[in-house]
C-alpha positions in Angstrom: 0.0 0.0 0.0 1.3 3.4 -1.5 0.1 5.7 1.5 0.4 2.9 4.6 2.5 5.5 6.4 -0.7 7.3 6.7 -2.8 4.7 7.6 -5.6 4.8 9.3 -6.9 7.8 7.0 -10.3 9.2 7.3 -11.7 10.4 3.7 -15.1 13.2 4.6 -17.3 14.8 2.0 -21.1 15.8 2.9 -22.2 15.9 -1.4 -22.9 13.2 -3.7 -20.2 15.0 -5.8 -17.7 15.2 -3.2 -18.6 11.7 -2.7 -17.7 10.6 -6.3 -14.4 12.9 -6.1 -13.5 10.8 -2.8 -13.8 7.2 -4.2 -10.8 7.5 -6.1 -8.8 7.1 -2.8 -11.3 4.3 -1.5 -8.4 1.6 -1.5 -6.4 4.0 1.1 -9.0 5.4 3.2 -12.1 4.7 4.6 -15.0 7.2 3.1 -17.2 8.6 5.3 -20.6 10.3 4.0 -23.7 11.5 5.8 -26.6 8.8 6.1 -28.3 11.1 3.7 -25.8 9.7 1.0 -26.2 6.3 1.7 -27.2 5.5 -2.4 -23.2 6.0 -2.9 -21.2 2.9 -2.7 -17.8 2.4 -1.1 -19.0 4.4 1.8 -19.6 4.2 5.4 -22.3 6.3 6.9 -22.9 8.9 10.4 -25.6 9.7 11.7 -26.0 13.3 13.6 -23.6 16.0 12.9 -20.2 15.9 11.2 -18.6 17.1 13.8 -19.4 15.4 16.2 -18.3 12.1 14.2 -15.2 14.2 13.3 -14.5 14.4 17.0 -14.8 10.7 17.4 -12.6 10.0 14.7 -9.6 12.3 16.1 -7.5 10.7 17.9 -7.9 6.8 16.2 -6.5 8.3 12.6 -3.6 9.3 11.4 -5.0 11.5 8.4 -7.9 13.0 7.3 -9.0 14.0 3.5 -11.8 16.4 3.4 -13.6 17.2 -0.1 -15.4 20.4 1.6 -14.6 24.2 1.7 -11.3 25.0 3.1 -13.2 27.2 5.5 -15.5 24.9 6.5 -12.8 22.6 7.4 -11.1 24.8 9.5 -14.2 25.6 11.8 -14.6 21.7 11.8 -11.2 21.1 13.4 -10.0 23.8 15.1 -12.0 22.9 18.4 -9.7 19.5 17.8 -6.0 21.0 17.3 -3.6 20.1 20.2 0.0 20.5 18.6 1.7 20.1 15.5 3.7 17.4 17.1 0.7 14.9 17.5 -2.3 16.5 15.4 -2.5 14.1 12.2 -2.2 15.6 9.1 -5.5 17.3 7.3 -5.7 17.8 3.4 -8.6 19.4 1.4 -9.7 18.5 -2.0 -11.5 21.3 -4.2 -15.1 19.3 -5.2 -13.5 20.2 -9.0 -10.3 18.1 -8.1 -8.7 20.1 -9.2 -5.9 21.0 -6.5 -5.0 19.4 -3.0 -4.3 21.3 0.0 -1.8 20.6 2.5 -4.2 22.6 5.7 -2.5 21.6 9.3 0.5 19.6 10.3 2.1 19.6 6.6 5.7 18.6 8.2 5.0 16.5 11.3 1.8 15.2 10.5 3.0 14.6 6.7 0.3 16.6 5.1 2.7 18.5 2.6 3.8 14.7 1.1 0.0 13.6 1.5 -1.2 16.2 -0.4 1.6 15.5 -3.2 1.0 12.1 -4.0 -2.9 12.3 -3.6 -2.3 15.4 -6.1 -0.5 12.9 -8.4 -2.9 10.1 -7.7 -6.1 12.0 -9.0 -4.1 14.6 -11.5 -4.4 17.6 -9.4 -2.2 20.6 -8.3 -0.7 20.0 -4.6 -0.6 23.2 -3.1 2.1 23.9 -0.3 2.7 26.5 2.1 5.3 26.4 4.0 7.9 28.3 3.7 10.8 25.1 3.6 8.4 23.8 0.4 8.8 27.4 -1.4 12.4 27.1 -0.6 13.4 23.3 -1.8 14.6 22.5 1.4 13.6 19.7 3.7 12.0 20.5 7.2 14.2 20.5 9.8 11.5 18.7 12.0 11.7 16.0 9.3 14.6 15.5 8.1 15.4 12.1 10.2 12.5 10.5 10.1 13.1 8.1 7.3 16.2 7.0 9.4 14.5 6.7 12.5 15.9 9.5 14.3 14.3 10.9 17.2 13.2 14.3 18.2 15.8 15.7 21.5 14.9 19.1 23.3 15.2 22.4 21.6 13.3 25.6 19.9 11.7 23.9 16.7 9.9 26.9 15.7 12.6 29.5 16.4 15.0 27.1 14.1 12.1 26.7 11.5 11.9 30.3 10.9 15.2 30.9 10.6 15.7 28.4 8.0 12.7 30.0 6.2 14.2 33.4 6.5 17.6 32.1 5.0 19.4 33.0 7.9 22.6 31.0 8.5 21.5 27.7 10.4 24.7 26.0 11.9 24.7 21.7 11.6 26.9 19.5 13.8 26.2 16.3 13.5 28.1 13.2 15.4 26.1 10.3 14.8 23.8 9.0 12.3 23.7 8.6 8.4 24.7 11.8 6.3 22.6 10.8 3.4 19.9 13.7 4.3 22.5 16.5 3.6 21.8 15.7 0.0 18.8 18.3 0.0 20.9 21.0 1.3 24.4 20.5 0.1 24.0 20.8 -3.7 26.7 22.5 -5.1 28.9 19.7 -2.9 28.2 15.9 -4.0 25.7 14.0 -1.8 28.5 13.4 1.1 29.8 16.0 3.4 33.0 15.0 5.0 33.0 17.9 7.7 30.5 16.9 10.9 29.7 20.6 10.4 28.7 23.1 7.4 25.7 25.6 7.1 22.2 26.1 5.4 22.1 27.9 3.3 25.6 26.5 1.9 29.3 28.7 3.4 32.6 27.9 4.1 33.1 31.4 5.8 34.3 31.3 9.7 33.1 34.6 10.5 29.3 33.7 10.2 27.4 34.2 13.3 24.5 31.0 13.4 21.1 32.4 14.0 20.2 29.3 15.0 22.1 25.5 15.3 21.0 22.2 14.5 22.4 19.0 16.7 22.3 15.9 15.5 24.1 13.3 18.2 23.3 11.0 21.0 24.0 13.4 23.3 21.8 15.2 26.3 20.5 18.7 25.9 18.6 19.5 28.6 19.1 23.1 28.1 18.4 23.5 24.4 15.3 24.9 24.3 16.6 28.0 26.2 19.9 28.5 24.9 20.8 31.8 22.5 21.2 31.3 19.4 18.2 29.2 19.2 19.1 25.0 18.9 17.2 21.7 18.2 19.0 18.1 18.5 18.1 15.1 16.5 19.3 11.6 18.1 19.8 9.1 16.0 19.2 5.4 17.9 23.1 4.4 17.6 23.1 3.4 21.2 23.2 -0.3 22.4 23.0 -1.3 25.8 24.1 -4.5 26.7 22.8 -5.9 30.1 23.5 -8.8 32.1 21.8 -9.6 34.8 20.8 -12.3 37.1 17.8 -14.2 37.4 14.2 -12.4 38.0 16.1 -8.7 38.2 13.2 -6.5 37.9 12.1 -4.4 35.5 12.6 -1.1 37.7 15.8 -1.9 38.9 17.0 -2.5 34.8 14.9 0.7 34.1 17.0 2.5 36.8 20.4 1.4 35.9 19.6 2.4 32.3 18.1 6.2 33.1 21.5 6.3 35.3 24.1 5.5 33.3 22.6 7.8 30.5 22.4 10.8 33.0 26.4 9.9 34.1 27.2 10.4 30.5 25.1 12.6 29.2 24.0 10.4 26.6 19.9 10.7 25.2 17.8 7.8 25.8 15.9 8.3 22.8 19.1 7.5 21.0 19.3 4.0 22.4 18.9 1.4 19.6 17.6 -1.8 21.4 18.9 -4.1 24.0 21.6 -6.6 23.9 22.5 -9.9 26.4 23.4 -13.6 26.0 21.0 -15.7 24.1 20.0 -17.5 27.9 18.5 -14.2 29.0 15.9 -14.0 25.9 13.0 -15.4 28.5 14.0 -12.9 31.3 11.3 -11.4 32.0 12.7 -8.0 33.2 14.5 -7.4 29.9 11.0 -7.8 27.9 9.1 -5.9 29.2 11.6 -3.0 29.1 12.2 -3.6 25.5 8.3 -3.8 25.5 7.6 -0.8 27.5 10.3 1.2 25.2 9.6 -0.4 22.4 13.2 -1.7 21.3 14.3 -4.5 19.9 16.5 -7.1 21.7 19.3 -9.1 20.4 21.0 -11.7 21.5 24.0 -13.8 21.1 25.6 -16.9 21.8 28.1 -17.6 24.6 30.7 -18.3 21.8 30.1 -15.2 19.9 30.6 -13.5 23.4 33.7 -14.9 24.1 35.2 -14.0 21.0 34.6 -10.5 21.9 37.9 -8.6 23.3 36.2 -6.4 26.2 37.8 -4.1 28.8 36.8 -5.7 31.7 36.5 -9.5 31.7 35.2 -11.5 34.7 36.5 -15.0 35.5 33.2 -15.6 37.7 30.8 -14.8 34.9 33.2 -17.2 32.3 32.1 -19.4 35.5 28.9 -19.2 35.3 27.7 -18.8 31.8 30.9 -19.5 29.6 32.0 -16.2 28.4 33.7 -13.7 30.9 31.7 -11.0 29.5 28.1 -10.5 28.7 27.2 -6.7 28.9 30.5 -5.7 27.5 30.6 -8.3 24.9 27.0 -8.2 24.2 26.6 -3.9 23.8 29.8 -4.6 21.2 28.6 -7.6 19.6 25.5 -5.3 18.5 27.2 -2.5 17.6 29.6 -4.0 15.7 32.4 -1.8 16.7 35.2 -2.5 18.9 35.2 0.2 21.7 32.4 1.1 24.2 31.1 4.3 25.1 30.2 2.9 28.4 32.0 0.2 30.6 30.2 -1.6 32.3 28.6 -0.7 36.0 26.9 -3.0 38.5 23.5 -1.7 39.9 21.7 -3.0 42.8 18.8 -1.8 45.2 17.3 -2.2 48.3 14.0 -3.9 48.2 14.8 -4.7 44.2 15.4 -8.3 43.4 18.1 -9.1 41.5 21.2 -7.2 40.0 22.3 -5.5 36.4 25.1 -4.8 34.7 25.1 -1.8 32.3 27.9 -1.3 28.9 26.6 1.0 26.4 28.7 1.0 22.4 27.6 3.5 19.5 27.0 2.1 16.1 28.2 3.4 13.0 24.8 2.8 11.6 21.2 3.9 13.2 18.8 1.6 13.9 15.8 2.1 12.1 12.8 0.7 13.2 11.5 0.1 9.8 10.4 -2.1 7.2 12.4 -1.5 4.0 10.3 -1.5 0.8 11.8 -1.7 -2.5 9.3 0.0 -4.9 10.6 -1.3 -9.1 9.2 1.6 -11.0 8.8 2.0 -14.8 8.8 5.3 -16.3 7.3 4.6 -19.6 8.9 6.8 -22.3 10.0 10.0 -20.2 7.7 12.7 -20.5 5.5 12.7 -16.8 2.0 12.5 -18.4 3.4 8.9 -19.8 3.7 7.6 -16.0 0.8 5.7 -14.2 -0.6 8.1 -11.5 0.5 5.0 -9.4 4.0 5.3 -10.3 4.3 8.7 -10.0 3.3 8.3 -6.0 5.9 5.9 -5.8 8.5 8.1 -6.8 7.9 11.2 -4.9 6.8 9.1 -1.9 9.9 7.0 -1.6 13.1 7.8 0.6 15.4 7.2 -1.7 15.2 7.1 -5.7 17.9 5.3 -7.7 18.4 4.7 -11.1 20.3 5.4 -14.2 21.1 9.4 -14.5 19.2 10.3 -17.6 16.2 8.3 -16.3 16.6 10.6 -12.9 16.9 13.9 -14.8 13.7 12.9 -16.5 11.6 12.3 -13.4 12.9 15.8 -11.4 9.7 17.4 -11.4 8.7 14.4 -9.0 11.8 14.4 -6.7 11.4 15.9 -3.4 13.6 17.7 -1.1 13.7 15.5 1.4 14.9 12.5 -0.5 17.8 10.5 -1.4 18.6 10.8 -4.7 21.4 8.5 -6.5 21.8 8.5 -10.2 25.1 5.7 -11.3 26.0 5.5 -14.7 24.3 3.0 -17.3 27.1 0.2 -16.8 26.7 -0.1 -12.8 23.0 -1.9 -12.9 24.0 -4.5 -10.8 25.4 -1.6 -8.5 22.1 0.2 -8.2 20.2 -3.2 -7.6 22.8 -3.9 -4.5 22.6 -0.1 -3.2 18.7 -0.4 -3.2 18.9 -3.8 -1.2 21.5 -2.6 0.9 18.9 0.5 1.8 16.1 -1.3 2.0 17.8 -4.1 4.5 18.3 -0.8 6.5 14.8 0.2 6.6 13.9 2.8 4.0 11.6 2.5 0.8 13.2 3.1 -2.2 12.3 3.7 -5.4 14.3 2.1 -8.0 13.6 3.6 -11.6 13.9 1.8 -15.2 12.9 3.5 -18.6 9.6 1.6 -20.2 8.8 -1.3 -18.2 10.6 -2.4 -15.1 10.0 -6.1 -16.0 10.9 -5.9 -19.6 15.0 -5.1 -19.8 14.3 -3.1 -17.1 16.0 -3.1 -13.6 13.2 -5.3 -11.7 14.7 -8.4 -13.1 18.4 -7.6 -11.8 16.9 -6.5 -8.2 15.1 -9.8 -8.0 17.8 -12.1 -9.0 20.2 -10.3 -6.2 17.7 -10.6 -3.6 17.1 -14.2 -4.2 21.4 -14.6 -4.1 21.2 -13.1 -0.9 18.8 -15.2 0.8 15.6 -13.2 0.7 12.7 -14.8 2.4 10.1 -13.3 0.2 8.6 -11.1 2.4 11.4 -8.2 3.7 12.2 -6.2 2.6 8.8 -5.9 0.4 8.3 -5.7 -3.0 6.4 -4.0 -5.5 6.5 -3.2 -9.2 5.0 -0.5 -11.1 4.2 -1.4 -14.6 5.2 1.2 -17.1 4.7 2.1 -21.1 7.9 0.1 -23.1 9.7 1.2 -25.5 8.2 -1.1 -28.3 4.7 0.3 -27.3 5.9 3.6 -27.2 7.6 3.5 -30.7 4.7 1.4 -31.9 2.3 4.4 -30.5 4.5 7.0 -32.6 4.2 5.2 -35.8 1.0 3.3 -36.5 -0.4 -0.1 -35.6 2.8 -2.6 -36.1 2.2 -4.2 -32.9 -1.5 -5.5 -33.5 -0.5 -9.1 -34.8 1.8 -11.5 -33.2 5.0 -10.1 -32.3 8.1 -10.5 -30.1 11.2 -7.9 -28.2 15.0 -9.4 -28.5 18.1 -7.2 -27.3 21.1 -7.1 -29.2 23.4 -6.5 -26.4 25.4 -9.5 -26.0 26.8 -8.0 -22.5 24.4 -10.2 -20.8 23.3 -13.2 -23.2 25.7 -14.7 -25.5 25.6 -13.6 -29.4 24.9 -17.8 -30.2 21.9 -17.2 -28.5 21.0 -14.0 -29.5 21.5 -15.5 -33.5 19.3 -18.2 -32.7 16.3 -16.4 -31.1 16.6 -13.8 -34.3 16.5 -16.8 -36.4 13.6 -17.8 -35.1 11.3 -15.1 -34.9 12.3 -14.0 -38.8 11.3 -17.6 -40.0 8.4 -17.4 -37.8 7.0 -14.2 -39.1 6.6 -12.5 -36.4 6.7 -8.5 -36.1 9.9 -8.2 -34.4 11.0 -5.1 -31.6 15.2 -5.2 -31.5 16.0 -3.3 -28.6 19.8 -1.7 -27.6 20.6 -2.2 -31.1 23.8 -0.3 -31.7 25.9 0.9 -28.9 29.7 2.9 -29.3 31.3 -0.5 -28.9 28.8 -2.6 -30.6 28.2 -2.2 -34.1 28.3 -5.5 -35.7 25.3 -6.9 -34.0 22.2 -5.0 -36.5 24.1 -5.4 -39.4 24.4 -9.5 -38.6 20.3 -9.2 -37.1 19.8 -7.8 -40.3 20.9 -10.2 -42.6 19.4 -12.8 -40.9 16.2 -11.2 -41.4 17.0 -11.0 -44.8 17.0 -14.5 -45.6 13.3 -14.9 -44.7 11.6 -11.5 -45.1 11.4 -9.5 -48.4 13.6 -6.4 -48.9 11.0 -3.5 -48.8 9.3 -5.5 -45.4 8.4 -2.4 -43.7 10.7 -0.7 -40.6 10.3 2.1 -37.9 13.0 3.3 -36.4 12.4 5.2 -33.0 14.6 7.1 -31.2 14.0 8.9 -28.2 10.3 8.4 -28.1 7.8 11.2 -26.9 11.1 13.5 -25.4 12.1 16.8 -26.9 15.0 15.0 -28.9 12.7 12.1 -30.6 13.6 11.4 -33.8 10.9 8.7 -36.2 12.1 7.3 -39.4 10.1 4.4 -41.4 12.4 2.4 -43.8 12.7 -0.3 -45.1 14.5 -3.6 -44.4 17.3 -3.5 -46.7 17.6 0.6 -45.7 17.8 0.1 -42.1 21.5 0.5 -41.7 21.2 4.2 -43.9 19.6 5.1 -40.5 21.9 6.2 -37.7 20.4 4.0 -34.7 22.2 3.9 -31.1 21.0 2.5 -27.3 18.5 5.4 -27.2 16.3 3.6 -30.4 13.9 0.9 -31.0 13.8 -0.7 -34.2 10.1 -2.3 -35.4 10.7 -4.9 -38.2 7.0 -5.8 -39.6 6.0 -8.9 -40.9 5.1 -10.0 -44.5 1.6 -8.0 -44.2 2.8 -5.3 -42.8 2.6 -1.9 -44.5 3.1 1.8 -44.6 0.5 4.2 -45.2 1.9 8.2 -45.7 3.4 8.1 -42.4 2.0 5.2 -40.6 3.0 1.7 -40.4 -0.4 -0.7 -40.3 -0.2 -4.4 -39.5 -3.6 -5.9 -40.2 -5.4 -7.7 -37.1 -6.0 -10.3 -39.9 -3.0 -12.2 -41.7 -2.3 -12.7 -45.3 -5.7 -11.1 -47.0 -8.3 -12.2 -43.7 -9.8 -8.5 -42.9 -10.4 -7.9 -38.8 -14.0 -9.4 -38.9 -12.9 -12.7 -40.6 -10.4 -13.1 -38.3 -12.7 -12.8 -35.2 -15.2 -15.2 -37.0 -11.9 -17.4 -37.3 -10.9 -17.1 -33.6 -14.3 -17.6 -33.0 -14.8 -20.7 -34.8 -12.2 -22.7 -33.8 -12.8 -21.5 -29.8 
């Protein structure tokens, strides 16, 4: 599901036009009309007032889609309103469709994105207010969610505005992935190597910051008072390994943890999950405060542990479980680094059962907390009123976009400043298949885009085959494909009907299949008759390939069999040339073009090509009495 972030989301209109406008998004909301409108399908029903039912709704959904007046929504839910921290996020369709406003909690809430790809969903303008959106820059109160970053103390309005006033905003980040710099370092790659630079973009030292943004596992109690203006972001790059013995209580772990944090100054919220030896997984202490905090908790073997070089080794533990460390070992083991931010400390407590030990290591990586999706996009032809509505949410919905960088530059208009954008050159598929998995493992959804048809010598097939090389269960990350307009409909669409008998697609790039192969499929589809798509025909190194397809064609089709040669279909550089079979090579062709061969009834008209829906003489009517006959 496109919008499940979203999810629950509440879809109100009070007309039977509204109503109509609304079941569009029926598959990701629930509609819900007044019992005066209960002829409309789709629909569930209120009784009484709407806002009262509004009120009800509230608090249980994370979204809410009104098809009403912009001022009637606002009387509706301002009674409702709280904070933009936990209000869910409000958009308002014209009853025209015709544009889709982002109304309350566009940042936190996610109305700005909801209003985008319901805009792109139903063809409509999003419209966007803030002042972040005007600027092309991503939301400082946003900017970590994809990575699972959590928000720390601090002035997020004062910071806010100063961004929006282009007022130099300091950034020091310690921790957590740089990826999100992308949107705000242009002019210098998508990696900054500094842990600090400025928005908008400087190298000067004699800037004073109007503001400063944190990003670290560190406390800051004091940030929301501090001159200039601060906010912190913590990203969960924290792992606390515990041992402890049997029937330790909850409150007694909770207390060490809250402790040793305090001692060093180090932000709970940036605590990844929990880490011990795989005979603690039971204890019932350590679940419920991974359950109560809602982190995940790993665990390892006594071998792994003793493999682990700690600081602090204890013969009794070795003793008693077989490895001389546990929190140490375990807090390391999870991190995957070989140093600890935190030694470990013994807590006990009067009246508490049981006793804790405490080690705390900092990833390189943040933990997540999400379920990676990899979305396999097809962009049809290039021009943005070729792409499915469907695919176009994908795109500007997704964390991350990858793909090839021509196929990038022509999907800009959809790319948001808040994403991750990598374009790798046309050799390094295999590259962006493994970079998309990699992300996805991590937790983010990412939108990987082919020209055409993702499924059809597109980049779908190479992402599936790594996934299944690395073990993939089927399930995560998820998957989903977006089915786009190919290149041999779109260069059949530019010239006529060639495609409307049987016909078949081979690629003459041997970098993949070998030329023996490639010779006998050729073979085969010339004898066979069929109306034939070659694509990559010609590249700067290949050359040989269409002059060898085309002889082979040669030996079963007549000379003048009718050819269209499409490059660049339905972009501003397109170039459409019909030929014939014995011309084709007087055409300059290269990996941009798709080459239509007909079959023996195909023919040109002016400046079509027209292959007949019946074959050799049947008109379309005797061939559906044909089909029809022998069915």
């Amino acid at each position: 599901m496109l919008l499940a972030e979203f999810s629950p989301i509440a879809a109100i209109a009070t007309t039977s036009t509204a109503a109509k406008k609304l079941q569009s998004l029926s598959e990701i909301s629930t509609i819900w009309l007044p019992d005066s409108l209960t002829s409309v399908t789709e629909a569930q029903f209120y009784t009484g007032s709407l806002k009262t039912h509004l009120a009800s709704l509230w608090n249980t959904h994370r979204a809410f889609v009104f098809c009403l007046a912009t001022g009637a929504v606002v009387r509706l839910i301002a009674p409702l309103l709280q904070h933009k921290s936990s209000d869910p996020a409000v958009v308002v369709i014209d009853e025209a469709g015709k544009f889709v406003i982002s109304l309350c909690s566009g940042h936190q809430g996610g109305a700005d994105k909801l209003a985008q790809l319901i805009a792109h969903l139903i063809g409509a303008t999003p419209v966007l207010t803030g002042a972040a959106s005007g600027l092309g820059l991503p939301a400082v109160d946003i900017i970590g969610v994809p990575f699972g970053w959590q928000r720390g103390e601090g002035n997020w309005t004062e910071v806010s505005s100063a961004i929006a006033n282009n007022q130099p905003v300091q950034v020091i980040q310690s921790a957590g992935s740089i990826l999100w710099q992308q949107g705000v370092i242009k002019d210098q790659g998508s990696e900054n190597e500094s842990s600090e630079f400025w928005i908008p973009n400087s190298n000067s030292l004699s800037i004073t910051p109007k503001a400063k943004i944190y990003i670290t596992p560190s406390l800051s109690p004091l940030a929301s008072r501090l001159s200039p203006p601060q906010v912190h972001w913590h990203p969960r790059v924290l792992w606390v390994g515990i041992g402890c013995e049997r029937r330790t209580s909850q409150q007694l772990i909770e207390t060490a943890i809250e402790q040793v944090c305090q001692e060093h100054q180090l932000a709970e919220s940036a605590i990844a999950g929990i880490a011990t030896i795989d005979i603690k997984a039971d204890e019932v202490g350590l679940l419920q405060v991974c359950r109560n905090r809602n982190l995940p908790l790993k665990t390892f073997t006594s071998d792994i542990l003793r493999s682990i070089d700690v600081p602090n080794p204890s013969a009794i533990v070795a003793a008693e479980v077989g490895t001389p460390s546990v929190a140490e070992a375990a807090a390391l083991s999870a991190a995957n680094v070989s140093s600890l931010v935190v030694n470990k400390q013994i807590f006990r407590a009067e009246g508490q059962p049981g006793a804790v030990t405490i080690a705390i290591a900092q990833a390189e990586q943040e933990y997540t907390g999400r379920t990676g999706q990899l979305l396999l996009v097809g962009t049809g032809p290039g021009q943005l009123n070729q792409i499915t509505p469907a695919a176009q949410v994908a795109i500007s919905g997704a964390d991350a976009v990858i793909g090839y960088s021509l196929y990038i530059n022509l999907i800009a208009p959809l790319l948001q400043p808040n994403q991750i954008v990598e374009a790798l050159p046309i050799t390094q598929e295999r590259q962006r298949a493994q970079r998309a998995i990699e992300l996805a493992r991590w937790g983010l959804t990412v939108a990987v885009v082919s020209s055409g048809d993702s499924g059809i010598y597109g980049m779908a097939g190479l992402v599936l085959e790594e996934l299944q090389a690395q073990g993939w269960d089927g399930k995560t990350p998820s998957v989903q494909l977006f089915a786009g307009i190919t290149a041999l409909q779109a260069a059949a669409a530019r010239v006529g009907t060639p495609l409307m008998h049987d016909f078949c697609a081979i690629s003459l790039s041997d970098l993949l299949t070998p030329w023996e192969v490639i010779e006998k499929r050729l073979k085969a589809a010339a004898e066979a008759d069929f109306v034939t798509a070659l694509y990559n025909p010609r590249s700067q190194t290949r050359k040989q390939q269409l002059a060898s397809a085309i002889s082979i064609f040669l030996k079963y089709r007549n000379p003048n069999t009718p050819v269209a040669i499409v490059r660049s279909a339905y972009r501003e550089d397109e170039q459409i040339t019909l030929t014939t079979l014995d011309k084709l090579l007087d055409t300059s062709v290269d990996m941009l073009t798709t080459v239509l061969i007909g079959n023996q009834s195909t023919r040109t008209h002016g400046d079509w090509m027209i292959t007949p829906r019946g074959y050799l003489g049947f008109g379309g009517d005797s061939q559906e009495r044909l089909e029809a006959s022998s069915s």
